[in-house]
C-alpha positions as a Python dict, from the first residue, in 0.01 Angstrom:
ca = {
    (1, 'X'): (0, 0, 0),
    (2, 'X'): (371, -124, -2),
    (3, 'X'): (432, -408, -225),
    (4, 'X'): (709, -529, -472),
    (5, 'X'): (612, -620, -806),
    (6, 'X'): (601, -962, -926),
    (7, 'X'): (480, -929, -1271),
    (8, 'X'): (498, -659, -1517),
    (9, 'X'): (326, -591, -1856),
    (10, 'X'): (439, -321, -2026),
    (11, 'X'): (178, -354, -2332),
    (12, 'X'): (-143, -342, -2115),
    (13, 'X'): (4, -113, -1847),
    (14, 'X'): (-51, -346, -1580),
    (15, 'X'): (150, -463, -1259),
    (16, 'X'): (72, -765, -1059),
    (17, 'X'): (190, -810, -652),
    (18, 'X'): (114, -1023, -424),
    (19, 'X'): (-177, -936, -130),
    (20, 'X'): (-237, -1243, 98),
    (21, 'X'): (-38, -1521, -183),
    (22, 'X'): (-279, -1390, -444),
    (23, 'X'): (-193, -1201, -744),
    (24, 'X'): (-346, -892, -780),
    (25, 'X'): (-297, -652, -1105),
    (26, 'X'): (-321, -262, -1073),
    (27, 'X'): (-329, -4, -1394),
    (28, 'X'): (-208, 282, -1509),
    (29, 'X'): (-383, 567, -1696),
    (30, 'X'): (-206, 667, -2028),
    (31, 'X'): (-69, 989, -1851),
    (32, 'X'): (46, 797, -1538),
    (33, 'X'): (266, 528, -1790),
    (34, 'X'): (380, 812, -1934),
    (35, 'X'): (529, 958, -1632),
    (36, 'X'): (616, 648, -1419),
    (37, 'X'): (611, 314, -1597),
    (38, 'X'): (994, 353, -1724),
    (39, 'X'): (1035, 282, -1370),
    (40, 'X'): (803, 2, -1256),
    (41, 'X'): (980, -360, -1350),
    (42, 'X'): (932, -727, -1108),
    (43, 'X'): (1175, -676, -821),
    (44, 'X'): (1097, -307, -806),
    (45, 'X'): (945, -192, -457),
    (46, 'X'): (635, 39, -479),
    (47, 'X'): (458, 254, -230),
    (48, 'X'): (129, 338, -419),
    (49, 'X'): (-244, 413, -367),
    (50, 'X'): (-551, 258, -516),
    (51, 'X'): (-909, 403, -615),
    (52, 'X'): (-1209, 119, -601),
    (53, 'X'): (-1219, 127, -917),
    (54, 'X'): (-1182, -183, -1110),
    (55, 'X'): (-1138, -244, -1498),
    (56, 'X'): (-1087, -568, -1661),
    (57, 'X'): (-759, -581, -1887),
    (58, 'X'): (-608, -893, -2096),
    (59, 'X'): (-918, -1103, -1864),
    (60, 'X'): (-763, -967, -1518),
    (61, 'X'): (-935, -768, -1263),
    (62, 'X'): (-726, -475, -1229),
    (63, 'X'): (-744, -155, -965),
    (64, 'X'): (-688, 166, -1089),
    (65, 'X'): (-374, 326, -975),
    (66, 'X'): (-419, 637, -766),
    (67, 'X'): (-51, 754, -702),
    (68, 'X'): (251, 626, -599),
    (69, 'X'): (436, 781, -302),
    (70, 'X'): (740, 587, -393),
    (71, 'X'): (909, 353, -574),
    (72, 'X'): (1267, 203, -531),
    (73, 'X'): (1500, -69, -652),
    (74, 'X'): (1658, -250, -375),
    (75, 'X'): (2010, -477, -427),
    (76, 'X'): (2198, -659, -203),
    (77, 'X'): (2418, -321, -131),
    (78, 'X'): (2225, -28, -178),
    (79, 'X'): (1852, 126, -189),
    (80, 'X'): (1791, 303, -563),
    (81, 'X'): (1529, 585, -538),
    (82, 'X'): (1379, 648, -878),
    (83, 'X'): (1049, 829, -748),
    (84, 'X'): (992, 981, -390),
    (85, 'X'): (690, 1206, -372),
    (86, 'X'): (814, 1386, -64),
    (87, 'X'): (1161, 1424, -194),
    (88, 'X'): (976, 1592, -522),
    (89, 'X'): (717, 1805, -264),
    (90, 'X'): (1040, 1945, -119),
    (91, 'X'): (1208, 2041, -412),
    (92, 'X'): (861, 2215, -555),
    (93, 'X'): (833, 2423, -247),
    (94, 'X'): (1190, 2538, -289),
    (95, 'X'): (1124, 2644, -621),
    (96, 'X'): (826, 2808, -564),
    (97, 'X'): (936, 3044, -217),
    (98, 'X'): (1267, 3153, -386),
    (99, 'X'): (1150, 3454, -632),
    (100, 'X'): (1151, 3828, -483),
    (101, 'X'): (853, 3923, -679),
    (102, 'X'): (530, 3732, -822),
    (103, 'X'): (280, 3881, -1048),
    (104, 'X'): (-22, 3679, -988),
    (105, 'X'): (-230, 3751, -1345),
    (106, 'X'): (-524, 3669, -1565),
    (107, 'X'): (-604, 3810, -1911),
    (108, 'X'): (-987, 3775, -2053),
    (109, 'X'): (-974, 3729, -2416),
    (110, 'X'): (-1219, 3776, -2746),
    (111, 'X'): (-1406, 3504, -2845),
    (112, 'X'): (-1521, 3459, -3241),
    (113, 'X'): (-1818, 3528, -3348),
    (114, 'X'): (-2057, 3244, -3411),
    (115, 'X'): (-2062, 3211, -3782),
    (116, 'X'): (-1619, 3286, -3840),
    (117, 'X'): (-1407, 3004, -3910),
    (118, 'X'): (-1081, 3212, -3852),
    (119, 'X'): (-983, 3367, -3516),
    (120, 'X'): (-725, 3513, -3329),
    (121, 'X'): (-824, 3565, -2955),
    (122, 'X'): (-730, 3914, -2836),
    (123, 'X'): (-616, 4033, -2493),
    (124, 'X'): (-870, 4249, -2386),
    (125, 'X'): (-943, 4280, -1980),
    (126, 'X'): (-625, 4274, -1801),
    (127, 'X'): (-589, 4190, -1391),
    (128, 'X'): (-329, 4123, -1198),
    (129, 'X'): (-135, 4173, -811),
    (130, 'X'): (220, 4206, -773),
    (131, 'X'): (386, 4107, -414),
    (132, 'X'): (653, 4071, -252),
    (133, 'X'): (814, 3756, -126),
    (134, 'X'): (613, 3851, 188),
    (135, 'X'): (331, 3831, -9),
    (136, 'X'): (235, 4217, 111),
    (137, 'X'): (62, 4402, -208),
    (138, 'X'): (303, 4641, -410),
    (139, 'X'): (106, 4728, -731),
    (140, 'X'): (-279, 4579, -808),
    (141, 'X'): (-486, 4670, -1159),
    (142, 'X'): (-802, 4559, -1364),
    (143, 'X'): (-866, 4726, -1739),
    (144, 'X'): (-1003, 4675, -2055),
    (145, 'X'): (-825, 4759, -2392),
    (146, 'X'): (-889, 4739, -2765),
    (147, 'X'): (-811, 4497, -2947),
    (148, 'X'): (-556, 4559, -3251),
    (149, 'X'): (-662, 4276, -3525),
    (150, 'X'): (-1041, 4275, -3476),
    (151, 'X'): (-1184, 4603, -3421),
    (152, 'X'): (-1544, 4476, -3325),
    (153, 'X'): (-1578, 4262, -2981),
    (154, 'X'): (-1829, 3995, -3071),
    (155, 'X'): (-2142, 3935, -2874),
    (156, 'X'): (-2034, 3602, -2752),
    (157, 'X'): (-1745, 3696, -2570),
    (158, 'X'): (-1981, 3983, -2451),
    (159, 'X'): (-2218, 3750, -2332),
    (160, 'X'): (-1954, 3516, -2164),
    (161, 'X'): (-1757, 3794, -2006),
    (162, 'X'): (-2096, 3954, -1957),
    (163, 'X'): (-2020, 4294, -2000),
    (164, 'X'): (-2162, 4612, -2238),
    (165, 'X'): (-2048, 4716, -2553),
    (166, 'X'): (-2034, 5075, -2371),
    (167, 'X'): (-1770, 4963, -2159),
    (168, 'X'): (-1506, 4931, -2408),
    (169, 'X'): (-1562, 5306, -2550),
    (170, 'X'): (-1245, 5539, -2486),
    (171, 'X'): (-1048, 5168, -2335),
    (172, 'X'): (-645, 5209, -2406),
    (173, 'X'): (-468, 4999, -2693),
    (174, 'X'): (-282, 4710, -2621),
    (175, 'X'): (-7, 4944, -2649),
    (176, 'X'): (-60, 5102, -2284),
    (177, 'X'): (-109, 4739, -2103),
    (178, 'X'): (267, 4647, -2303),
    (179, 'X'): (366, 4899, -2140),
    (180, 'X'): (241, 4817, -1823),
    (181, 'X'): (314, 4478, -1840),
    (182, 'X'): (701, 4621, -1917),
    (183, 'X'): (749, 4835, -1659),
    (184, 'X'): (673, 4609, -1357),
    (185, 'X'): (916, 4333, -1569),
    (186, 'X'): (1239, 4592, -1590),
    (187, 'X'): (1134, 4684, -1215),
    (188, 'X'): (1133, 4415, -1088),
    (189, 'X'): (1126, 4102, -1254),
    (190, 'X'): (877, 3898, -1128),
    (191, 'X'): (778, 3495, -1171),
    (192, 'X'): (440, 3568, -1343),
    (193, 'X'): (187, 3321, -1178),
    (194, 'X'): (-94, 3193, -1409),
    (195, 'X'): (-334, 2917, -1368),
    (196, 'X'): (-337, 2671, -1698),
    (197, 'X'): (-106, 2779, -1985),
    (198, 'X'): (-372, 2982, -2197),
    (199, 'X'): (-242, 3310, -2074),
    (200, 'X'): (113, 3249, -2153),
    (201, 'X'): (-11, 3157, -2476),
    (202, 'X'): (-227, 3477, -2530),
    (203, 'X'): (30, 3670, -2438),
    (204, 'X'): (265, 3464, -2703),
    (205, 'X'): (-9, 3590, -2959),
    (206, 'X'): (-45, 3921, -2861),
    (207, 'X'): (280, 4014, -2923),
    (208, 'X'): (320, 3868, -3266),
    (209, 'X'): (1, 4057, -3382),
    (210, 'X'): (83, 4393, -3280),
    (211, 'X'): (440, 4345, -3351),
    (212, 'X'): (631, 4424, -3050),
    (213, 'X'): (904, 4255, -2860),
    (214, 'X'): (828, 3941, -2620),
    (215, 'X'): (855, 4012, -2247),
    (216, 'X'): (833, 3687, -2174),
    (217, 'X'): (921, 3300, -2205),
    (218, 'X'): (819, 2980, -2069),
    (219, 'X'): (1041, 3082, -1821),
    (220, 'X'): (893, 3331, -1708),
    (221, 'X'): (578, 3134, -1568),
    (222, 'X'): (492, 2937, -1300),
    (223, 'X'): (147, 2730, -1426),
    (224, 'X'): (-14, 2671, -1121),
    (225, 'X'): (-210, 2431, -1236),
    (226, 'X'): (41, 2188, -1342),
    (227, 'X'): (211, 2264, -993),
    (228, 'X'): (-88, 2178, -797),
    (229, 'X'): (-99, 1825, -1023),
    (230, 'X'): (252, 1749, -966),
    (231, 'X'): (239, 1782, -615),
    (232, 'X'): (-129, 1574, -525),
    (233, 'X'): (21, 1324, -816),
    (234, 'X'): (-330, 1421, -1056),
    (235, 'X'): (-407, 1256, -1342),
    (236, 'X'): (-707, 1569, -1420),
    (237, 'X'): (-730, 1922, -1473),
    (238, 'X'): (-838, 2107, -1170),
    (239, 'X'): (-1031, 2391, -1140),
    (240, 'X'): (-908, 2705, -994),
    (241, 'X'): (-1241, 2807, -825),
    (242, 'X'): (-1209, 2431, -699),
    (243, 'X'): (-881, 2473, -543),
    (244, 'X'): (-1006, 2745, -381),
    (245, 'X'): (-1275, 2571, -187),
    (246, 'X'): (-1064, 2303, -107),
    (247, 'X'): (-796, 2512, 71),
    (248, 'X'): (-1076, 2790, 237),
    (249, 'X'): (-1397, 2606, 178),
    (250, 'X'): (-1707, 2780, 131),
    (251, 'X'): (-1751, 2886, -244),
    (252, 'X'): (-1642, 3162, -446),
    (253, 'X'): (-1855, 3278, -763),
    (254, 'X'): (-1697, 3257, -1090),
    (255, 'X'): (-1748, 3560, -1300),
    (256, 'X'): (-1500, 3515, -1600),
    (257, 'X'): (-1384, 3885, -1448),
    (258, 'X'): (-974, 3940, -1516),
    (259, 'X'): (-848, 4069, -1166),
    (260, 'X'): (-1119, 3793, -975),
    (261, 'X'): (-947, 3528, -1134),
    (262, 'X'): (-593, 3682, -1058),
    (263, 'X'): (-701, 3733, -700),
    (264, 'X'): (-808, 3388, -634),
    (265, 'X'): (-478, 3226, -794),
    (266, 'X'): (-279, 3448, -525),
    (267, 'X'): (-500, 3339, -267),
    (268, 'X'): (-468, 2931, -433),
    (269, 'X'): (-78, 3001, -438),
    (270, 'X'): (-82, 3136, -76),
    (271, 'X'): (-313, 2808, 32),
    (272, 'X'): (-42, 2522, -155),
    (273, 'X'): (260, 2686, 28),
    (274, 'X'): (111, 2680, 342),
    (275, 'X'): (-31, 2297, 282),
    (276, 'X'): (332, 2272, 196),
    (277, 'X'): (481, 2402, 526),
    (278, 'X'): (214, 2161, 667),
    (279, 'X'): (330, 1855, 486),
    (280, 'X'): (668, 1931, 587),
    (281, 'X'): (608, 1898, 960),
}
């Protein structure tokens, strides 16, 4: 839909245009004013989607906005872009194909026991695949270590990760996955893939309570997660399993396993730049 907007209402989050010398109000979600109302204002041309869904605000039947493609303030001289989608689609594919190295990883952490108020989640499976910008293989792993704080792995994060108590005699300390993790960083300095930020932030943990130096930043990351909602303009948390059917179909079984979940966010990563190559044909 490619309108200009006619009225504006920056308390209810609304926009009205006119379809067929009616006006017709759309809305935004609290996350989509945050990122785009600055820019929506009457005179302002919009290229936007709708879903069906309708919700009555300030007695007006408004349309859910889905995304916009574009928006752009026109004068007499010159054409203002203040949001293209494609323009931002380009960019994010730049970004994304110009690292030498990625180390696509997941971490499995402890979970507390049912009955402790206090908790520090622990690192304690470890998975991840590092490739090169050709995306050809150069160093894979999956292990379980101890963790430093709590000694004793509760029985809920047993149960979720589904695993034995037996498998955690004679594991390594955190101290030979830090050193691991630091090798393959001096090597060769890789954009760590992740999908959702609760990695980054176990990893932010980890190193305060065993009291070692940070490897890593926000820098350091790509979220993959946040990519994929950038560049399909979501409102919603996506799954990862969920991005995988929608680029391969079929289904793939989730089993809260460490190098699964690493494997499938290379193959997600690997299915969003070719959509991307797509897109830009």
């Amino acid at each position: 839909m490619k309108r200009i907007i006619r009225q504006i209402d920056e308390e209810n989050k609304i926009f009205g245009c006119l379809i067929s010398g009616n006006m017709t109000y759309f809305y935004l979600t609290k996350s989509q004013a945050k990122k785009y109302f600055d820019y929506l204002d009457v005179g302002v041309f919009v290229d936007f989607k709708v879903f069906d869904q309708i919700k009555v605000i300030d007695k007006k039947k408004c349309y859910r906005v889905s995304h916009f493609n574009l928006i752009e303030r026109k004068t007499s001289r010159t054409t203002l872009s203040l949001f293209d989608l494609n323009k931002l689609r380009s960019n994010m594919k730049l970004v994304l194909e110009g690292f030498d190295y990625y180390l696509f990883l997941d971490l499995e952490m402890t979970m507390p026991p049912y009955s402790k108020d206090e908790f520090e989640a622990e690192i304690i499976q470890i998975g991840y695949i590092l490739t090169n910008d050709k995306g050809e293989t150069i160093r894979q792993n999956q292990y379980y270590i101890s963790p430093t704080k709590y000694q004793t792995i509760s029985k809920r994060t047993l149960k979720f990760l589904q695993v034995e108590r037996t498998q955690f005699d004679d594991v390594p300390s955190y101290d030979y996955f830090y050193k691991d993790f630091k090798d393959m960083i001096d090597t060769y300095h890789p954009k760590i893939v992740v999908w959702g930020k609760n990695d980054q932030l176990a990893l932010d943990v980890s190193y305060q309570i065993n009291k070692v130096e940070p490897l890593t930043n926000s820098s350091s990351f790509i979220n993959l997660l946040q990519v994929h909602k950038n560049y399909y303009n979501l409102s919603d948390d996506v799954g990862l399993f969920k991005s995988y059917q929608f680029y391969y179909g079929g289904s793939y079984d989730q089993a809260h396993n460490a190098y699964t979940d690493a494997l499938v966010t290379m193959h997600v990563f690997k299915g969003l730049i070719s959509t991307m190559k797509e897109h830009e044909k």
